[in-house]
N, C-alpha and C positions, 0 to 999 in steps of 0.2 A: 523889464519890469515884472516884479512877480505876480502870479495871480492871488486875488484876496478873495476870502470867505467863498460863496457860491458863483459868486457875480464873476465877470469877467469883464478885465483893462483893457485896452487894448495898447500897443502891441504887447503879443504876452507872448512866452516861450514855453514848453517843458518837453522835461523827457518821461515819455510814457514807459517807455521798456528800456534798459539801457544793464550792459554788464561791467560798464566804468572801464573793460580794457579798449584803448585805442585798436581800429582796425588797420591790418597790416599793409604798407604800401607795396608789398610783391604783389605780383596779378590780379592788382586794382583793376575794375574795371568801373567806372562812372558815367552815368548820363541821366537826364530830365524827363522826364513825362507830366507831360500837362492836359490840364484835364477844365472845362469851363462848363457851367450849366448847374442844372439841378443835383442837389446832393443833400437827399433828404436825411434825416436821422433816424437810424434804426430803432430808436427808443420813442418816436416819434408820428409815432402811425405809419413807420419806413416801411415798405413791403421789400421780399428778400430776390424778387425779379427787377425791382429798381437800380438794384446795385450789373446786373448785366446790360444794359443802357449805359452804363459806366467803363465794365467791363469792355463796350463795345469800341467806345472812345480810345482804348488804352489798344486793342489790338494792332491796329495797321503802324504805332509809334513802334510798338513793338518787333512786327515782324521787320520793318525799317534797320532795325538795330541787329535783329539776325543777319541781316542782305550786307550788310556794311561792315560789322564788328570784326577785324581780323582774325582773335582766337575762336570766336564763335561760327564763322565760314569755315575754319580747319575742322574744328570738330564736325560742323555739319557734312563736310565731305567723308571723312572716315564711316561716319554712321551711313551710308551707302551702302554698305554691304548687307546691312539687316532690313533690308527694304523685301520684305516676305513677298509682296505681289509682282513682283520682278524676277521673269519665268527664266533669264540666263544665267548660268553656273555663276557660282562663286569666284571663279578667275575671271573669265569674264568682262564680272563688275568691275571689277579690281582694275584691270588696265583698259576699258574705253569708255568712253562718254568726256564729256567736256568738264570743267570744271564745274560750270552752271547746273549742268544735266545731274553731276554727285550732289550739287546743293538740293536741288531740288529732289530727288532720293533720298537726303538724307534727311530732308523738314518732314517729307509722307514717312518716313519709317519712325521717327518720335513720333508725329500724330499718332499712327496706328498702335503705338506703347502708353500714348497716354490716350486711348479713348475712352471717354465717359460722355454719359449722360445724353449722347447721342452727334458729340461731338471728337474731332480729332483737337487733341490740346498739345500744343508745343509751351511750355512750362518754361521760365529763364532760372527761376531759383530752385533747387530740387537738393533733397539730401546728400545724392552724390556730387552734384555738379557745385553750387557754392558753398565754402566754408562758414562765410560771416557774410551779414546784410544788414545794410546801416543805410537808414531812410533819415533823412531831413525833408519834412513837410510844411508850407507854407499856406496855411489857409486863410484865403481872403472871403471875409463874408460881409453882409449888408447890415452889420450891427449900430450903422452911425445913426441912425435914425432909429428914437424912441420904441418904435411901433418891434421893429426888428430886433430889440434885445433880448437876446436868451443868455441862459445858464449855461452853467461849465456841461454840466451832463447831456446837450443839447452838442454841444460841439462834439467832448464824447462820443454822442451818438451818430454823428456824421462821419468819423474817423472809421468807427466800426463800418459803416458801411463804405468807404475806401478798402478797407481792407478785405472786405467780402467780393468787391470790384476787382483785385489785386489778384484773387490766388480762383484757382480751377472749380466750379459750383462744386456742392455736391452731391444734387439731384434737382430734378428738371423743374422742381419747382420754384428753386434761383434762378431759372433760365424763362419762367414765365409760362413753359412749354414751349418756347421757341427753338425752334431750330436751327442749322448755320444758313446765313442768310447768302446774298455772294459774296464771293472773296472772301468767304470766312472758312477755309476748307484747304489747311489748317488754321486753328484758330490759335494764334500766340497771346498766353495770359503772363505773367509776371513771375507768381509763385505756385507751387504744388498744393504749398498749403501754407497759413499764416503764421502758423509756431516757426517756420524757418527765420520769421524776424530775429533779432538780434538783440536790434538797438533803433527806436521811432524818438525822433525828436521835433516837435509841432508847435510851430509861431504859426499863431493868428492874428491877422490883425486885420482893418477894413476893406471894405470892397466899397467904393464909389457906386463903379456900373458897369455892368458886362458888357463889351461891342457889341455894336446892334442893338442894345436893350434904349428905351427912353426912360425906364424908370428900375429899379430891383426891385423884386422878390425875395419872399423870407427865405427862399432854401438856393437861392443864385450863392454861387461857389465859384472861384476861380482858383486851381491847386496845383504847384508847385513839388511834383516826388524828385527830390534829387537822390541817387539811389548807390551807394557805394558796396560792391559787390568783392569778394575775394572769390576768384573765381578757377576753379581748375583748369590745366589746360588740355587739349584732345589727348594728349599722349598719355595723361592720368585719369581719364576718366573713361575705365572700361566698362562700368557697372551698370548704366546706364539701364541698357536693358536685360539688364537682371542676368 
């Protein structure tokens, strides 16, 4: 159903960014992150540490998907070698440790390439690493009741701040001043930065009620990234760190 004038239908679809060419099925690589709770709107008294509470939701999906992904365990083993705090020679590295032991060298040596703001960032989308990025987003919100109807620019403004959840802060005042908490060392975010989109394509439609909740909230959110990635494989991606 289209959207009309300011107001919003529900269910409704569009494409916000989109380059009309189909993404390539070679080294698809696809998966879901999901995300429940508060998702306030940047245009909406949103403060820009809200969206790391967000951020924070999305990590451990993420690094899940590093542990698991086949092309992305290969490349994370080759990147072994640039682990700078690892006091043994170059050959060495190269032929001992376990396969786990390269993984895990190789997540600490992206951290240490991507640190900012006072964190290590292991990044999924990056200039080098994916070609195209093609999100389909699903946002269920609490609009079915009078009190809870906003405007298009209201949705807008909660998308923006997914997408500020999505890709690496870019100083600590996105971050609240907070620092990595546990388990957050490295900290897997999504994107480098948001211009590596592509193509966002975003159905809204209602949300009931959150589990656990007995009632909704104007900014309760339940969201759906299904995230279709063209992805390099380790053997083309040397540039990584620079």
């Amino acid at each position: 159903m289209p959207c009309v004038s300011d107001e919003v239908r529900f269910p409704c679809t569009r494409v916000i960014v989109g380059t009309g060419e189909p993404i390539e099925e070679c080294d698809l690589m696809e998966f879901r992150l999901l995300y429940q709770g508060e998702l306030p709107s940047a245009g909406n008294k949103g403060k820009p540490h809200e969206s790391h509470a967000i951020r924070r939701a999305f990590h451990p999906q993420l690094r899940r998907l590093w542990s698991v992904e086949p092309n992305l365990r290969q490349l994370t083993e080759s990147r072994a070698t640039h682990y700078k705090d690892d006091p043994r020679p170059m050959s060495e590295r190269l032929k001992s440790g376990t396969k786990e032991e390269r993984f895990d060298l190789g997540i600490q040596a992206m951290g240490l390439h991507w640190s900012r703001v006072g964190f290590n960032f292991v990044p999924l989308v990056t200039e080098d690493m994916a070609l195209r990025c093609s999100l389909e987003i699903l946002l269920l919100r609490p609009d079915i009741e009078p009190r809870f109807i906003f405007r298009r620019g209201d949705i807008d403004g909660q998308i923006k701040t997914l997408f500020d959840a999505l890709r690496i802060p870019d100083n600590s005042g996105e971050t609240g001043g907070m620092g990595p908490q546990e388990d957050e060392t490295p900290f897997f975010c999504f994107l480098a930065d948001d211009k590596l989109i592509t193509e966002v394509r975003v159905t809204t439609d209602w949300l009931l009620l959150l589990q656990g909740e007995k009632r909704p909230e104007p900014n309760d959110a339940f969201v759906v990234i299904h995230a279709k990635l063209n992805h390099r494989s380790a053997r083309t991606f040397d540039n990584y760190f620079g």
